[in-house]
N, C-alpha and C positions, 0 to 999 in steps of 0.2 A: 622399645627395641625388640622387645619381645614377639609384636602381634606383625611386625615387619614378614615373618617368612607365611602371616596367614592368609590362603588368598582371600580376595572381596566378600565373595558370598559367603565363604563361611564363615568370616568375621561379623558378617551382616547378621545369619543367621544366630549368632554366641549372643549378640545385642539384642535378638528381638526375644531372645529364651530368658536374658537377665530382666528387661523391661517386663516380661509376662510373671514373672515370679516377685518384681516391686508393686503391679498390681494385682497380685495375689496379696503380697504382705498389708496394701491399701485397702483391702475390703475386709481381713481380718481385723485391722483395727478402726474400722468402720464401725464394722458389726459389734464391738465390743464397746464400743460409744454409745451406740443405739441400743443394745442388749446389752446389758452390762450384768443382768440375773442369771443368765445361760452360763455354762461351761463349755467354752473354746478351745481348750486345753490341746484336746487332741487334733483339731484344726490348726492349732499353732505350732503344737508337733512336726506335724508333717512337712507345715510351709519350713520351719527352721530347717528337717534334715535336707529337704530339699535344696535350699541355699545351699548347704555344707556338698550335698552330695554333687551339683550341677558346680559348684564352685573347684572341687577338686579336679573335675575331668575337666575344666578348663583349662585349669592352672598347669596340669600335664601335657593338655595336646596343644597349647601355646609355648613349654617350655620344649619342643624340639621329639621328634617320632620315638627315638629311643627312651626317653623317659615318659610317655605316651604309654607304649609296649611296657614297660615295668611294672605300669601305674594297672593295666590291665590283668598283667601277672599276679599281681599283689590281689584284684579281686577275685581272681580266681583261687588263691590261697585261699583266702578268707570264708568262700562258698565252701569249696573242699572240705574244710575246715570244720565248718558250721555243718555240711552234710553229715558226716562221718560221727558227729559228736549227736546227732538225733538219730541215725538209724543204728539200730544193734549191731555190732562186731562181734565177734568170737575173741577171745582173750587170744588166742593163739594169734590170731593175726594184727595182733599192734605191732611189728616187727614190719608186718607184709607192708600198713598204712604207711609207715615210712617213704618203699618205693612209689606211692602213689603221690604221695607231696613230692619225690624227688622228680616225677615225670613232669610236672611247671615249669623249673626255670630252662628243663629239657625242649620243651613243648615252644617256647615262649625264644631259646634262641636260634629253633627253626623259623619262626616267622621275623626274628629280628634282621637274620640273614638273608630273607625272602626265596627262603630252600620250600619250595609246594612240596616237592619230591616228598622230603622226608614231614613235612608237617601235616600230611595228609593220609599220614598213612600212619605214623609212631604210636598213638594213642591205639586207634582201632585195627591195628596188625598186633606192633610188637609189643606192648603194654596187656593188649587181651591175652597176648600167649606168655607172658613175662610175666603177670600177677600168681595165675592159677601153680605153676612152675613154683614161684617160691613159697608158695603158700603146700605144695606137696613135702617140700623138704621139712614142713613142721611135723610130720607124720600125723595130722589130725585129720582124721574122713568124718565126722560129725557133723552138720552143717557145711558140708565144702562147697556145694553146688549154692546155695544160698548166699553164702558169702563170697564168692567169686564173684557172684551176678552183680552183688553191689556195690563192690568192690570199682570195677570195672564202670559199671553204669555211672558208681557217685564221678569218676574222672571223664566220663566223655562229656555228662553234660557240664559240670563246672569248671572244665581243664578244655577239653577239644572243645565243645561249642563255643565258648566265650572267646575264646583266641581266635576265632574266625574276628569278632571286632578292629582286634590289633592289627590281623594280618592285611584288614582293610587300608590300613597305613603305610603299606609295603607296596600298593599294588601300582602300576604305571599309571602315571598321570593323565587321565582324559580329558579332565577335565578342569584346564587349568585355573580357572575363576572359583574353582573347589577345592581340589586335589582329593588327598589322602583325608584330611580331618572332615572335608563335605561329605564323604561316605558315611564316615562312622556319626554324625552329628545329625544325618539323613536316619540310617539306621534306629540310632538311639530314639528319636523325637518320634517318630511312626510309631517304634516298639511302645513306648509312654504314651503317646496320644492315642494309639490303640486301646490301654487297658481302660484311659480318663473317657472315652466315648462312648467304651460298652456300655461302662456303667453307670454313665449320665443317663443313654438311650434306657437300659433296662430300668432305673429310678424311672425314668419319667412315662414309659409303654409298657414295663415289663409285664406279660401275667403269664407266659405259657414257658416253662420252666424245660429248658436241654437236659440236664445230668442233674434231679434233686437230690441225689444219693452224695457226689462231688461235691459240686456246689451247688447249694439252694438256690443262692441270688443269678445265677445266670440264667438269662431267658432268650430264645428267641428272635425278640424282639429288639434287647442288648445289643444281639450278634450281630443280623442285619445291617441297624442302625452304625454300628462303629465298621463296620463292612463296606460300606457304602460310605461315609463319611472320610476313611482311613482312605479309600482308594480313589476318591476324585484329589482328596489333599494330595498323596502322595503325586499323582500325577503330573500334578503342575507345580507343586516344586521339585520334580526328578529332574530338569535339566539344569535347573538352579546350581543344584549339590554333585550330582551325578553325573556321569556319559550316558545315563537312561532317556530317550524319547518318550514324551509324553503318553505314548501309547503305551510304551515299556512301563513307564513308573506304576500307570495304571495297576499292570498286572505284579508288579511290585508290591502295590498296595495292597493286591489280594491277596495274596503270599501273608504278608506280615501280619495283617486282618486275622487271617486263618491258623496261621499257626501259632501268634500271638497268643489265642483261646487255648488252641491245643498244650500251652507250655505251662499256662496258667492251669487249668485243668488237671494235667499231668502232677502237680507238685501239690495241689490240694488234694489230689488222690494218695499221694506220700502223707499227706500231715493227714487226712483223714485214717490210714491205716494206723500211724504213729498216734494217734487222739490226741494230737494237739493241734489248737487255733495258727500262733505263727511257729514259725522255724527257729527263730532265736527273736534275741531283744536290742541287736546290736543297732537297729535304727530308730532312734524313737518317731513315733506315733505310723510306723509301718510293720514292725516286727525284726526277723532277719533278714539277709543277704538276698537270701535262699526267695524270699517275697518278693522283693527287686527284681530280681534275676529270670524269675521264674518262667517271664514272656520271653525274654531275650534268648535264653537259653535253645529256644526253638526258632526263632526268629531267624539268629544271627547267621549260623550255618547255612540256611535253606535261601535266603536275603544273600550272601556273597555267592552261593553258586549259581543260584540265577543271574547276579550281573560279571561272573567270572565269564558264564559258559558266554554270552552274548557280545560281551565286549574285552575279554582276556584271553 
């Protein structure tokens, strides 16, 4: 009764992402048949949080938009969360962190209501002029310009970026053989298959190294290859999932390709200043949230305004 309000393709698509991850779990215990002296461990890591993690956004955007929207909320808490608990605070502003959690379910019931007005603007108007504000009333000037900056930063990308996903669920239907879930399902699988191709492309070509300072293992060669890969894919399923023309998805793909890097990039420049490997341990055999997130966060925003501007 459930999968009744999902349309065709994106039910198609939810089938062909469970099928790719029972052939995933097929060759893990292939390998462990045949290798049976290796340690799998964290190859089996990954494929289980996987299950867990693909199994949850299902189970939400087949139980109906609003608890879809929640369920999105909910990782944005948890990024938030995990942000704020790795970068340094000022004591004085545990008080401030507060209003920053309380800008989510703020944040989250503009886009339930499908208000752009106000959801495009609360974070980066009234929140940037609303943090610093009550952060003055603690009469602390020490750090203030530092911790504002973070303050604010930690909420646009795990609070305003990722609610760009949800708000994908709110937007007029173009495309009815998709709707609302083929956007975000579009979205998500780009973002993911984006990071899974760089890094096949750079294992398998990599030698001339982008940022070794950031990241070591990115090359190149990575880029290109998941560049080129990401954007013929995305093209010819954009009308699948999407109102995007084949030509559109195209440049779709380039978008998410590119910025993809840029977000991943971004957040190993965070844990590189902070000297730590991952962000947290909340997923096993990936780290935190914060590692999950880290493409999407750039992705998701810059991905709905380009199919907002063109077809909303």
């Amino acid at each position: 009764m459930l999968l009744k309000h999902i349309p065709d393709n994106s039910l198609h698509a939810m089938l062909g992402v469970i099928a790719l991850l029972v052939v995933a779990s097929l060759i893990q215990f292939v390998l462990r048949l045949r290798r049976p002296e290796k340690d799998y461990t964290e190859l089996h890591q990954r494929i289980t949080s996987w299950w867990w993690m693909i199994g949850l956004l299902f189970i939400f955007l087949v139980s109906g938009r609003n608890p879809a929207i929640v369920f999105f909320g909910f990782i944005s808490f948890l990024a938030l969360k995990e942000f704020v608990s790795i970068v340094p605070t000022r004591q004085a502003d545990r008080n401030v962190v507060f209003w920053a959690y309380l800008s989510i379910p703020v944040q989250y019931y503009w886009v339930a209501t499908a208000w752009y007005g106000m959801f495009i603007i609360f974070i980066p108007v009234y929140m940037f002029l609303f943090i610093p504000m009550r952060m003055v009333l603690k009469g602390e000037t020490e750090g203030f310009i530092k911790s504002a900056g973070v303050l604010h930063w930690s909420v646009m990308l795990t609070v305003f970026s990722v609610s760009h996903v949800a708000y994908l669920l709110v937007l007029p239907v173009k495309n009815s053989f998709a709707g609302g879930v083929g956007l975000v399902l579009y979205l998500l699988f780009m973002t993911q298959f984006n990071d899974i191709s760089q890094y096949t492309w750079g294992k398998l070509f990599g030698k001339h190294k982008i940022i070794p300072k950031v990241s070591p293992k990115k090359t190149w060669e990575g880029f290109v290859g998941g560049l080129v890969t990401i954007t013929v894919v995305a093209g010819f399923v954009a009308p699948l999932l999407t109102p995007l023309t084949r030509l559109e998805g195209f440049v779709a793909g380039v978008i998410i390709s590119a910025s993809g890097f840029i977000g991943d990039v971004v957040i190993s420049s965070v844990k590189r200043d902070l000297h730590i490997k991952d962000s947290g341990t909340l997923i096993p055999g990936h780290g935190g949230i914060l590692d999950r997130l880290d493409s999407l966060m750039y992705t998701a925003p810059l991905f709905f305004h380009y199919i907002y501007y063109l077809h909303y």
